[in-house]
Backbone as XML, in Angstrom:
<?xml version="1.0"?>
<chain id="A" units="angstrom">
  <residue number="1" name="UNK">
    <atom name="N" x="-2.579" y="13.789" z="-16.926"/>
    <atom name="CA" x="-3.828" y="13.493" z="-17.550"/>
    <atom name="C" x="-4.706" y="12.812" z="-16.501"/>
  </residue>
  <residue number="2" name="UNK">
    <atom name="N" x="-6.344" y="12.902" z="-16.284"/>
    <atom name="CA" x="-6.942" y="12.269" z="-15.970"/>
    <atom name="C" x="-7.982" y="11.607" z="-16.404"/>
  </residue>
  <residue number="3" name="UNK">
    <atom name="N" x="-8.003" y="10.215" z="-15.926"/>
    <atom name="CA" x="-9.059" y="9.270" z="-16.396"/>
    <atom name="C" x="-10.004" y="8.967" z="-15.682"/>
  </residue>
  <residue number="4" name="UNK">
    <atom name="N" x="-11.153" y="9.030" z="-16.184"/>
    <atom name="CA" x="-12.110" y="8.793" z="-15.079"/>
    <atom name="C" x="-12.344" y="7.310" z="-14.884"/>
  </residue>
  <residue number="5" name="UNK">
    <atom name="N" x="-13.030" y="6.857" z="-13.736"/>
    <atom name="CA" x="-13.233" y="5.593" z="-13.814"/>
    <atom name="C" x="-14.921" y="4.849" z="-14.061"/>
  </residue>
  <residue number="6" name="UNK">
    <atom name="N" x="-15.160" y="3.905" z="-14.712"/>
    <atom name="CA" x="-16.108" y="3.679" z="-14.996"/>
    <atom name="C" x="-16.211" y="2.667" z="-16.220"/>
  </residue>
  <residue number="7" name="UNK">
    <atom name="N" x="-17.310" y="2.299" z="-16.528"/>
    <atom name="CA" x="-17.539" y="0.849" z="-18.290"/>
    <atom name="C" x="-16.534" y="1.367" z="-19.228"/>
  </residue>
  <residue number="8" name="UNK">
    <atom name="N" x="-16.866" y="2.846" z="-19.528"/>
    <atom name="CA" x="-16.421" y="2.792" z="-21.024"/>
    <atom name="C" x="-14.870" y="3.309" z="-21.147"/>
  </residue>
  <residue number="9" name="UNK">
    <atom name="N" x="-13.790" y="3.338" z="-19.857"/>
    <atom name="CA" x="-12.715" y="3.400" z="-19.860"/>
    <atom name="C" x="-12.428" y="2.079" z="-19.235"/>
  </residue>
  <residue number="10" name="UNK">
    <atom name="N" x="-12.834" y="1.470" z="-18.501"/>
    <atom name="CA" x="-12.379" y="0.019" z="-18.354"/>
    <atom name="C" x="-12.297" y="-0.792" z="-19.435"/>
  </residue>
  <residue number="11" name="UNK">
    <atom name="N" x="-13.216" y="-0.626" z="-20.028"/>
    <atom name="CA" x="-13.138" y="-1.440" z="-21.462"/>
    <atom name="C" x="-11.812" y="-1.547" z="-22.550"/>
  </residue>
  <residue number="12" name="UNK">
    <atom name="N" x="-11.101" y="-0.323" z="-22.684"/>
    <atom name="CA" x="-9.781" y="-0.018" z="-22.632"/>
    <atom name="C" x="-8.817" y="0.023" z="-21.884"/>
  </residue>
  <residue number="13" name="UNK">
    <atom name="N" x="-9.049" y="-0.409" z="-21.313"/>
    <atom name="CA" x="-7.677" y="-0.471" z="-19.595"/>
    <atom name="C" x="-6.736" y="-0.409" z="-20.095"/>
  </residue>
  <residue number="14" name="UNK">
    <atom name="N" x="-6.260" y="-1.705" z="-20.418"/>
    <atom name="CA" x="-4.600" y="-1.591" z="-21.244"/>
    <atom name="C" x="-4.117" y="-0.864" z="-22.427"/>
  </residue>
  <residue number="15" name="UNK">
    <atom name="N" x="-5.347" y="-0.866" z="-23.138"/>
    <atom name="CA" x="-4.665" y="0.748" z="-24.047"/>
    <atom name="C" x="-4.308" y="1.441" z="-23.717"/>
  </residue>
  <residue number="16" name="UNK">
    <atom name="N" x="-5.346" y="2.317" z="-22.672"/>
    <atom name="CA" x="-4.833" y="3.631" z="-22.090"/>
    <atom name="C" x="-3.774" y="3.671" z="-21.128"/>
  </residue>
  <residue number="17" name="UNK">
    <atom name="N" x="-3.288" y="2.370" z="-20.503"/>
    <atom name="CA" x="-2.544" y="2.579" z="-19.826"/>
    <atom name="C" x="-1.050" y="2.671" z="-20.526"/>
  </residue>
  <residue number="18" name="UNK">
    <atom name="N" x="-1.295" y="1.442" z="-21.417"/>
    <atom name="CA" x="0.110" y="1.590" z="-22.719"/>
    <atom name="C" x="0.491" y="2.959" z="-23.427"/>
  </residue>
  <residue number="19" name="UNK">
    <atom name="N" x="-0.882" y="3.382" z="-23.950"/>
    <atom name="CA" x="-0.072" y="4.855" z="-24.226"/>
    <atom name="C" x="0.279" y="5.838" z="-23.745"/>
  </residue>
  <residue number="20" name="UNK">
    <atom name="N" x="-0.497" y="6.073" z="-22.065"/>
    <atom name="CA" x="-0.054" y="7.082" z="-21.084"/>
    <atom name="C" x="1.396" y="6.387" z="-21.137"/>
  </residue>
  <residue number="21" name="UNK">
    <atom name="N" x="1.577" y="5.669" z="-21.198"/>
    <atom name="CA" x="2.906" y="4.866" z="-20.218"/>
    <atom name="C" x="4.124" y="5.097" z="-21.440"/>
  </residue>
  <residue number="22" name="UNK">
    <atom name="N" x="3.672" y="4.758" z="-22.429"/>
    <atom name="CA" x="4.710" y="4.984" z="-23.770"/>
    <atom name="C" x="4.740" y="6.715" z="-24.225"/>
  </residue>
  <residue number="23" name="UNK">
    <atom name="N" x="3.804" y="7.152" z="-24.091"/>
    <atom name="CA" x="4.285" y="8.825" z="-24.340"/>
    <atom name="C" x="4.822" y="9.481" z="-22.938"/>
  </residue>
  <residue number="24" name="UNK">
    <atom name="N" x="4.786" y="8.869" z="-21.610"/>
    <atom name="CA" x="5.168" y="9.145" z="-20.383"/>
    <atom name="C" x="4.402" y="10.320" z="-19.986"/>
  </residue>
  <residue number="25" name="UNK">
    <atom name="N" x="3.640" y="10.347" z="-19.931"/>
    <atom name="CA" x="2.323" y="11.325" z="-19.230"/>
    <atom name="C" x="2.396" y="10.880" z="-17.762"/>
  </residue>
  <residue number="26" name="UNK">
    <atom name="N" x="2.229" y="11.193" z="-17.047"/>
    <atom name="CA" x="1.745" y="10.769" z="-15.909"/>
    <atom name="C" x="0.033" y="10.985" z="-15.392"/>
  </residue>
  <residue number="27" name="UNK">
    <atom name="N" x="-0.732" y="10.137" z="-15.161"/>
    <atom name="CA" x="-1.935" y="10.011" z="-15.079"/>
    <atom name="C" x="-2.378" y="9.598" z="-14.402"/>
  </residue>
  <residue number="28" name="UNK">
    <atom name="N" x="-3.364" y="9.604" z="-13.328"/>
    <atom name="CA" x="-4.221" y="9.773" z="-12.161"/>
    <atom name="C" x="-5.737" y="8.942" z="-12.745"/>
  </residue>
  <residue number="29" name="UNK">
    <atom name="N" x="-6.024" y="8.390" z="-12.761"/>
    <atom name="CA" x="-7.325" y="7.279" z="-13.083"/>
    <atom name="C" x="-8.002" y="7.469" z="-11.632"/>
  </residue>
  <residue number="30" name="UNK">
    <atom name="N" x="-9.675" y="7.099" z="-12.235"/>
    <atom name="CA" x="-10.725" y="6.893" z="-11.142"/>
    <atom name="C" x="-10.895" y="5.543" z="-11.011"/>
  </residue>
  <residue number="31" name="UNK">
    <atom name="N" x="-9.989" y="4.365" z="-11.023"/>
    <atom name="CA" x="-10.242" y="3.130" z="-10.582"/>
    <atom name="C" x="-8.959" y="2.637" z="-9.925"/>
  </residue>
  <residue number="32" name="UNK">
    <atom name="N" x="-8.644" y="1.571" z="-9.403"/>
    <atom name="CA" x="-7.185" y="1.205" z="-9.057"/>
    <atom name="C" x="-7.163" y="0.289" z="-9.904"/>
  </residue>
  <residue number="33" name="UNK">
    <atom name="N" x="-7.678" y="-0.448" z="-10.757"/>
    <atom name="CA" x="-7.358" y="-1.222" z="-11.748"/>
    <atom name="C" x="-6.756" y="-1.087" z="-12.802"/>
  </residue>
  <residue number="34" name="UNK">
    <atom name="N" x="-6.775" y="0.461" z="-12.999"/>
    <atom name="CA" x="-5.289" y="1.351" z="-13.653"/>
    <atom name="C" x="-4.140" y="0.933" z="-13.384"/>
  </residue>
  <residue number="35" name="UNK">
    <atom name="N" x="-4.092" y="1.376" z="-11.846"/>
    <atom name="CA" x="-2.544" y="1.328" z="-11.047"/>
    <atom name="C" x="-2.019" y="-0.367" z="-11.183"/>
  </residue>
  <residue number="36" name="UNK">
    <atom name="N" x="-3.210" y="-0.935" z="-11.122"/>
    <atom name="CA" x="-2.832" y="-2.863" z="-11.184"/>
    <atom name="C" x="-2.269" y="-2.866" z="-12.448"/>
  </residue>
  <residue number="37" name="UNK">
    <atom name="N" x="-2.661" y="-2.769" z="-13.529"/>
    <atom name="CA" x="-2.241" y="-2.982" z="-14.703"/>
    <atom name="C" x="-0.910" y="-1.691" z="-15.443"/>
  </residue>
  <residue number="38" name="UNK">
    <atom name="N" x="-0.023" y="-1.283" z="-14.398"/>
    <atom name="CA" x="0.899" y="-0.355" z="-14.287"/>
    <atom name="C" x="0.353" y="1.038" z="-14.198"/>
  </residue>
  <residue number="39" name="UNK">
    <atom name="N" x="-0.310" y="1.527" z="-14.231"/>
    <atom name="CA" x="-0.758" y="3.393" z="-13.999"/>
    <atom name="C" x="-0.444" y="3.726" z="-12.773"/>
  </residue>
  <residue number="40" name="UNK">
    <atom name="N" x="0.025" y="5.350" z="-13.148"/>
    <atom name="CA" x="0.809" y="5.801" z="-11.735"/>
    <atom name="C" x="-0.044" y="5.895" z="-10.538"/>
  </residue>
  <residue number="41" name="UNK">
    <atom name="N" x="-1.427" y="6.462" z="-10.793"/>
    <atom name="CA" x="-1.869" y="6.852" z="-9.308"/>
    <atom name="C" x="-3.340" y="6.632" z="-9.659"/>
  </residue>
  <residue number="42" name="UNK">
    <atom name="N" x="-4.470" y="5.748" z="-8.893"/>
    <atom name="CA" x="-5.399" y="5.876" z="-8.771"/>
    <atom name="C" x="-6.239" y="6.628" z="-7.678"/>
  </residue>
  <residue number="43" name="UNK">
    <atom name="N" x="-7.614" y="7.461" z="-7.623"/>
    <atom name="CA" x="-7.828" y="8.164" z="-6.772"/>
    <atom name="C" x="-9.343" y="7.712" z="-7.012"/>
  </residue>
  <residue number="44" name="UNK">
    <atom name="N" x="-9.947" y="7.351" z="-5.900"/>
    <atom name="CA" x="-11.592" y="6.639" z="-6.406"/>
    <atom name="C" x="-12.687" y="6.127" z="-5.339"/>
  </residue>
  <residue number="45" name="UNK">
    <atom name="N" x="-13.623" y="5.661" z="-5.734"/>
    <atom name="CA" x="-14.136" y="5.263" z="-4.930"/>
    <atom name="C" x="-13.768" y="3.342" z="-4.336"/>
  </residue>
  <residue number="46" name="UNK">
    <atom name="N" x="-13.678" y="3.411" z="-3.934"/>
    <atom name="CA" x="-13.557" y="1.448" z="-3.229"/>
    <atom name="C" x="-14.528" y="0.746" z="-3.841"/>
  </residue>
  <residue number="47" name="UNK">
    <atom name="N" x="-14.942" y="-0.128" z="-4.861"/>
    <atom name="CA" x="-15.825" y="-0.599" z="-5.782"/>
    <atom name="C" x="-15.943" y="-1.770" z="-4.940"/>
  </residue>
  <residue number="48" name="UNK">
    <atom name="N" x="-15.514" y="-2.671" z="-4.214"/>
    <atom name="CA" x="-15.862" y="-3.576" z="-3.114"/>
    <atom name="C" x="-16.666" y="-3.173" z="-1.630"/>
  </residue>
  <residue number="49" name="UNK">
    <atom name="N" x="-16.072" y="-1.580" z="-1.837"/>
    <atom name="CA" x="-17.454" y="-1.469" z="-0.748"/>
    <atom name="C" x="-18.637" y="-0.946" z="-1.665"/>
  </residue>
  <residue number="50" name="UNK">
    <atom name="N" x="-18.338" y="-0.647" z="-2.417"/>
    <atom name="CA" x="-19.226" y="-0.062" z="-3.102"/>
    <atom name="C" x="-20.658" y="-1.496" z="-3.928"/>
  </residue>
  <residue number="51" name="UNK">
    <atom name="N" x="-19.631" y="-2.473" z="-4.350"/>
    <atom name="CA" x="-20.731" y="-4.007" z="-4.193"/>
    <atom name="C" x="-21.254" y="-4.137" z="-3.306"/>
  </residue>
  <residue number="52" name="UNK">
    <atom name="N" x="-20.889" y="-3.888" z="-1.470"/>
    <atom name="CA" x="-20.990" y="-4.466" z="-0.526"/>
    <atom name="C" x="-22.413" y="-3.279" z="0.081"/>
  </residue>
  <residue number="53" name="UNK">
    <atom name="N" x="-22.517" y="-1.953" z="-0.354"/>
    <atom name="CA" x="-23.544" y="-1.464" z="-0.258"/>
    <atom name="C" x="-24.559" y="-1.418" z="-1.442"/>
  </residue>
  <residue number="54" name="UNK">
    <atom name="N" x="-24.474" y="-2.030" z="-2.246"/>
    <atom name="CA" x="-25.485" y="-2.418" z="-3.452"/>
    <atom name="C" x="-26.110" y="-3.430" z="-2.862"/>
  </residue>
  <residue number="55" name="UNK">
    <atom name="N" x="-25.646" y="-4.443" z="-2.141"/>
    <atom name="CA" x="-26.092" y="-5.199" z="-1.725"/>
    <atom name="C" x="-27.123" y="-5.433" z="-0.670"/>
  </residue>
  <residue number="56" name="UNK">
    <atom name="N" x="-26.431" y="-4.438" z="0.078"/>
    <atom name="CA" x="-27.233" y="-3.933" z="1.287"/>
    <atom name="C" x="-28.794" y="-2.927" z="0.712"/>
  </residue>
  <residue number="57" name="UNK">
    <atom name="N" x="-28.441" y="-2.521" z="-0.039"/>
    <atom name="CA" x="-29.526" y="-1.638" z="-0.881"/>
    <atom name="C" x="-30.602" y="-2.441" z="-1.228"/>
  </residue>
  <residue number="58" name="UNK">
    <atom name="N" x="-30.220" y="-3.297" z="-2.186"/>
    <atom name="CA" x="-31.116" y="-4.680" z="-3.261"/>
    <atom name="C" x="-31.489" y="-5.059" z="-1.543"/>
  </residue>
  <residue number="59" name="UNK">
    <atom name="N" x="-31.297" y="-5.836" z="-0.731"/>
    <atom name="CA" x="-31.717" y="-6.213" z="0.667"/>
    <atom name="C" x="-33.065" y="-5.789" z="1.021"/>
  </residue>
  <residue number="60" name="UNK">
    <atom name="N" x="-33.006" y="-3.775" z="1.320"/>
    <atom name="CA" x="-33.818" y="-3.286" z="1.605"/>
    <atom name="C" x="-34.939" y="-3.193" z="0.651"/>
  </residue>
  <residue number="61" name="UNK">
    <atom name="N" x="-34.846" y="-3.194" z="-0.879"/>
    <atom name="CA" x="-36.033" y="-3.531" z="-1.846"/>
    <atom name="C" x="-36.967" y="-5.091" z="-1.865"/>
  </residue>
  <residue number="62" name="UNK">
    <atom name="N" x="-35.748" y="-5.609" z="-1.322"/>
    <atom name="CA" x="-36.604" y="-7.305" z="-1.080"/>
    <atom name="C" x="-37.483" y="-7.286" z="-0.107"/>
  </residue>
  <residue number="63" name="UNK">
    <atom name="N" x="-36.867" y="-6.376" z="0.990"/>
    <atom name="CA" x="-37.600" y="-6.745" z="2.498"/>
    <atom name="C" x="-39.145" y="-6.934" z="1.888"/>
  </residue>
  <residue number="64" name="UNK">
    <atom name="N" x="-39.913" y="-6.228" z="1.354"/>
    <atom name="CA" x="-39.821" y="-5.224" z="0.388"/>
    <atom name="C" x="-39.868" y="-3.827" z="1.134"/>
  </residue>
  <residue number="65" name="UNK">
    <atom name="N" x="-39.303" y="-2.807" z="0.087"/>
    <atom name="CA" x="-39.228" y="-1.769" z="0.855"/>
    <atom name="C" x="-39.519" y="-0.747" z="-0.659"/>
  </residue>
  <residue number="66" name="UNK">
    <atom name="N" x="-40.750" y="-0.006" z="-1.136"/>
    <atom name="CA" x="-40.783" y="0.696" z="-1.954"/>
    <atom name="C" x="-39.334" y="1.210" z="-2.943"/>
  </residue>
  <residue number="67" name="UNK">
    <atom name="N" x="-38.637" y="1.207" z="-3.915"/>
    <atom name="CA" x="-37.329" y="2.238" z="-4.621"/>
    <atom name="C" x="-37.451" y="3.350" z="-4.235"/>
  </residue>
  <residue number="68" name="UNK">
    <atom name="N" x="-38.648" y="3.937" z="-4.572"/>
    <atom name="CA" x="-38.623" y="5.300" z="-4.838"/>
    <atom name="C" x="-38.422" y="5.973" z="-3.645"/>
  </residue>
  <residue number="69" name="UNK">
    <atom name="N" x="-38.465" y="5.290" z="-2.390"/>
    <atom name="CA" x="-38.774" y="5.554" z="-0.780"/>
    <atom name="C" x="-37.637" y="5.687" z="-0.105"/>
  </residue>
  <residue number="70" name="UNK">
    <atom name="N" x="-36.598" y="5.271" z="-1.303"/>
    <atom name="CA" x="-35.196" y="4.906" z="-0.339"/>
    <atom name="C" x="-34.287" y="6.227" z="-0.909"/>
  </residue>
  <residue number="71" name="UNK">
    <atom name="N" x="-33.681" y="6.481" z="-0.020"/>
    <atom name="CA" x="-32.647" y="7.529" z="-0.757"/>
    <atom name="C" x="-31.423" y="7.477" z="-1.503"/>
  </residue>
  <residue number="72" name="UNK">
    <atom name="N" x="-31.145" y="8.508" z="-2.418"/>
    <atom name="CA" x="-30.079" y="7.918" z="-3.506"/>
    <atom name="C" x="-28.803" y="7.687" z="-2.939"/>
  </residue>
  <residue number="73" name="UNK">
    <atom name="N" x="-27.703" y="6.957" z="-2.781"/>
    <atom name="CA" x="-26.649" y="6.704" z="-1.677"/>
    <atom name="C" x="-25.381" y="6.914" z="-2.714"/>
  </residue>
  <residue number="74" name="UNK">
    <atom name="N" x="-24.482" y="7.926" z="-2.308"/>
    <atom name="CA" x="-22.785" y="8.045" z="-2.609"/>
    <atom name="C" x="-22.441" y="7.108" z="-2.123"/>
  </residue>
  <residue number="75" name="UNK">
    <atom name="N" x="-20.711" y="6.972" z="-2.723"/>
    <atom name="CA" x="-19.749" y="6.365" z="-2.550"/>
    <atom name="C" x="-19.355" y="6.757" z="-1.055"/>
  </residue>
  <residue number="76" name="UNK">
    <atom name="N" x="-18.852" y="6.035" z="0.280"/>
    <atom name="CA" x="-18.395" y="6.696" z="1.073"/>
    <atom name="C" x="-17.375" y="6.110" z="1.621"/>
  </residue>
  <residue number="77" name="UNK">
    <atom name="N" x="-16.901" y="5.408" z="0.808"/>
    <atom name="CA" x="-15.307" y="5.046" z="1.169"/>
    <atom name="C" x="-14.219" y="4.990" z="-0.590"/>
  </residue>
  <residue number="78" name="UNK">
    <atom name="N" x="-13.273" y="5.848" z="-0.576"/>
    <atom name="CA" x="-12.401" y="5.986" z="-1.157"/>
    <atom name="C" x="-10.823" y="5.690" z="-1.222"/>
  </residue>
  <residue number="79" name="UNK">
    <atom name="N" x="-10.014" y="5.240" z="-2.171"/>
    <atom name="CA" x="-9.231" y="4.545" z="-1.763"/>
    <atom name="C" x="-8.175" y="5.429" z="-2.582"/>
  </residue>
  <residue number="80" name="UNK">
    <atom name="N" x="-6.606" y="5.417" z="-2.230"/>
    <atom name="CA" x="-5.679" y="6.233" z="-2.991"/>
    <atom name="C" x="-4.551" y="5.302" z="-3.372"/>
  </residue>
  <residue number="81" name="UNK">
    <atom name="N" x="-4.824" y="4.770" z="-4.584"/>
    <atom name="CA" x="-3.251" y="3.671" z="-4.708"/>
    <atom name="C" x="-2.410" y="4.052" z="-5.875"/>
  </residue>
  <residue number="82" name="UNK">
    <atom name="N" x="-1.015" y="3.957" z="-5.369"/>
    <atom name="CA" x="0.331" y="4.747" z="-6.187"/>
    <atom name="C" x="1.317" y="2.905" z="-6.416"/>
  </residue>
  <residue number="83" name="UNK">
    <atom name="N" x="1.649" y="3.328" z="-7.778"/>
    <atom name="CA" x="2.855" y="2.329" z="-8.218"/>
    <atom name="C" x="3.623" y="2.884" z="-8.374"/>
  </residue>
  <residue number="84" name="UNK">
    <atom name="N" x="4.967" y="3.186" z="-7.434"/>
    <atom name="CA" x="5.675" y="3.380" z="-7.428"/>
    <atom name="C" x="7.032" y="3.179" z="-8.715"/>
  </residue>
  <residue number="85" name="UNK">
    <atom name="N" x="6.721" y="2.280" z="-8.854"/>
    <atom name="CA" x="7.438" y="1.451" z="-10.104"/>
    <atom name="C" x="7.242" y="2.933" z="-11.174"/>
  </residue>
  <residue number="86" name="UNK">
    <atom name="N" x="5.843" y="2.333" z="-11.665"/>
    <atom name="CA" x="5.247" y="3.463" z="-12.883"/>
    <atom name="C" x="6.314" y="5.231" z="-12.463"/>
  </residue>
  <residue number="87" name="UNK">
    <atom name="N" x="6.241" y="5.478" z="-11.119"/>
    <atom name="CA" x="6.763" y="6.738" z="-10.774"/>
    <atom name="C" x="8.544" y="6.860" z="-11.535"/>
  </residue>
  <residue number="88" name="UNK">
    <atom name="N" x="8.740" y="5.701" z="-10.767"/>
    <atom name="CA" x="10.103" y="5.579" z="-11.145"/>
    <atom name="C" x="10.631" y="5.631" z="-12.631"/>
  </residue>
  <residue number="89" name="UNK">
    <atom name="N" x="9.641" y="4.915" z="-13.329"/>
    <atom name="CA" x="9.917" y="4.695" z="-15.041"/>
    <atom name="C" x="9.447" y="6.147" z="-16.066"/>
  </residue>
  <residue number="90" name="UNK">
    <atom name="N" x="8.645" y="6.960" z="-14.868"/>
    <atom name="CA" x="8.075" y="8.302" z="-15.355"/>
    <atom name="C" x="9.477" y="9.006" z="-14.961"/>
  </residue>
  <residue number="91" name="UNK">
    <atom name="N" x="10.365" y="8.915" z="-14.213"/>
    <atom name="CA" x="11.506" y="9.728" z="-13.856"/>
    <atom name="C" x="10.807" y="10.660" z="-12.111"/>
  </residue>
  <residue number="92" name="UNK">
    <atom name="N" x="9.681" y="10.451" z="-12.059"/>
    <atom name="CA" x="9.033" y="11.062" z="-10.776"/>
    <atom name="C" x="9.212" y="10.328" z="-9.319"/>
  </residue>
  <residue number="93" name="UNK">
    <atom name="N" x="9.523" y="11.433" z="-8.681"/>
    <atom name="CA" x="9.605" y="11.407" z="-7.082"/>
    <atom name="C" x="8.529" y="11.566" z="-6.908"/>
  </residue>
  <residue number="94" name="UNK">
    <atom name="N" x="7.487" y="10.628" z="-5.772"/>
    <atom name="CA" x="6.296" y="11.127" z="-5.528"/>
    <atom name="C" x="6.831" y="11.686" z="-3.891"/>
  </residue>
  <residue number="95" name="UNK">
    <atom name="N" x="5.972" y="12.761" z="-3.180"/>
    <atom name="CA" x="6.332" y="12.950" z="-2.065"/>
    <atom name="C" x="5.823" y="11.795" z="-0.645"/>
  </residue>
  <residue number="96" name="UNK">
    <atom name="N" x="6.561" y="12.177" z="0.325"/>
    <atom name="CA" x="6.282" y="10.856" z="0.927"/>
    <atom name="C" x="5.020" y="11.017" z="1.847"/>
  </residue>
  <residue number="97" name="UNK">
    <atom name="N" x="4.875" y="12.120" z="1.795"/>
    <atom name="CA" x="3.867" y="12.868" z="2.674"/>
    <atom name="C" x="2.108" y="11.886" z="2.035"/>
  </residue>
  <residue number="98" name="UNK">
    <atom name="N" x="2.854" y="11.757" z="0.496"/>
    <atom name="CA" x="1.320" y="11.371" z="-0.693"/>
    <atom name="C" x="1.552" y="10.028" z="-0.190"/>
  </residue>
  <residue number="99" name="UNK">
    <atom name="N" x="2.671" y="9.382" z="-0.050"/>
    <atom name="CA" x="2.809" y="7.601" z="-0.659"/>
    <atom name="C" x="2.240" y="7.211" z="0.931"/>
  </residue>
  <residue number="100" name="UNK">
    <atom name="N" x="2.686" y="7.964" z="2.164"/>
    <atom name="CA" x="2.405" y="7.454" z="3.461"/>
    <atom name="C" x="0.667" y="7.746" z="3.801"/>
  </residue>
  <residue number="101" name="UNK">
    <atom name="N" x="-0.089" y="8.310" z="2.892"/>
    <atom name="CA" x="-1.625" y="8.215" z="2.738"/>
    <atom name="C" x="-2.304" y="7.639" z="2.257"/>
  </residue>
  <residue number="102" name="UNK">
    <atom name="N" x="-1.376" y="6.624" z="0.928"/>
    <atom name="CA" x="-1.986" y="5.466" z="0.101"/>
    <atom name="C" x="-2.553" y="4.505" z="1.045"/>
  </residue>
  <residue number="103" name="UNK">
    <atom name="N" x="-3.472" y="3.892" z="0.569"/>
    <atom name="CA" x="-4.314" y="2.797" z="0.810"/>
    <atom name="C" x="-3.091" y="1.714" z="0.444"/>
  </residue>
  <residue number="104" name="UNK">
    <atom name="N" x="-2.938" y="1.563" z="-0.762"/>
    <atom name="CA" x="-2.233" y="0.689" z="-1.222"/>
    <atom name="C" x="-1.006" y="1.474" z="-2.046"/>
  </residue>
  <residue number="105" name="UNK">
    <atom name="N" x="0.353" y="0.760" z="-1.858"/>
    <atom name="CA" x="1.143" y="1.254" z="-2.849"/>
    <atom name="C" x="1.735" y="-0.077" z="-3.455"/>
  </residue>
  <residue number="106" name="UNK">
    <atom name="N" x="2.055" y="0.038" z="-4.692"/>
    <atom name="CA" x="2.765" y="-1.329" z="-5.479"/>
    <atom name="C" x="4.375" y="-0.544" z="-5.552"/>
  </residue>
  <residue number="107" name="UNK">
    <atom name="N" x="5.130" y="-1.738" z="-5.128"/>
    <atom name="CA" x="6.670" y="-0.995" z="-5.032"/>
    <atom name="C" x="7.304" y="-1.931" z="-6.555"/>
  </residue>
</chain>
């Protein structure tokens, strides 16, 4: 199953993670705050760089610098974190080829 990441699934975090986890689905979320709160694999954007260029953004509107003048900016750093644990309690081998590309893994 996949979850996307964003308000109106964060708002449920631990639900969704309790019932992926109790019907044993294995599930892939767009935040790592999934994987923190036990979910097997997050795949997403880095929301700390992602503050850290909001910031830089709001900056350039103070200088002042027109909105409409500035261009719309993606995510450009992404992060891949696996709990291993969760793998294990799913009965899943992840390959090592995946776990040695994580950003972060929780053992």
């Amino acid at each position: 199953m996949i979850v996307p990441g964003g308000p109106e699934t964060l708002n449920h975090l631990p639900r969704i993670v309790d019932l992926a986890s109790r019907a044993k689905v294995p599930t892939i979320y767009g935040s790592s705050e999934f994987v923190d709160a036990g979910g097997l694999l997050a795949y997403g954007p880095s929301l700390p760089a992602m503050y850290r260029r909001a910031g830089a953004y709001l900056g350039k509107i103070l200088i002042p610098t027109n909105p409409s003048d500035l261009p719309v900016e993606q995510p450009s750093r992404f992060e891949l974190v696996i709990n291993l644990k969760t793998a294990r309690a799913l009965g899943m081998t992840l390959p090592e080829s995946l776990v040695l590309r994580a950003d972060r893994v929780l053992r």
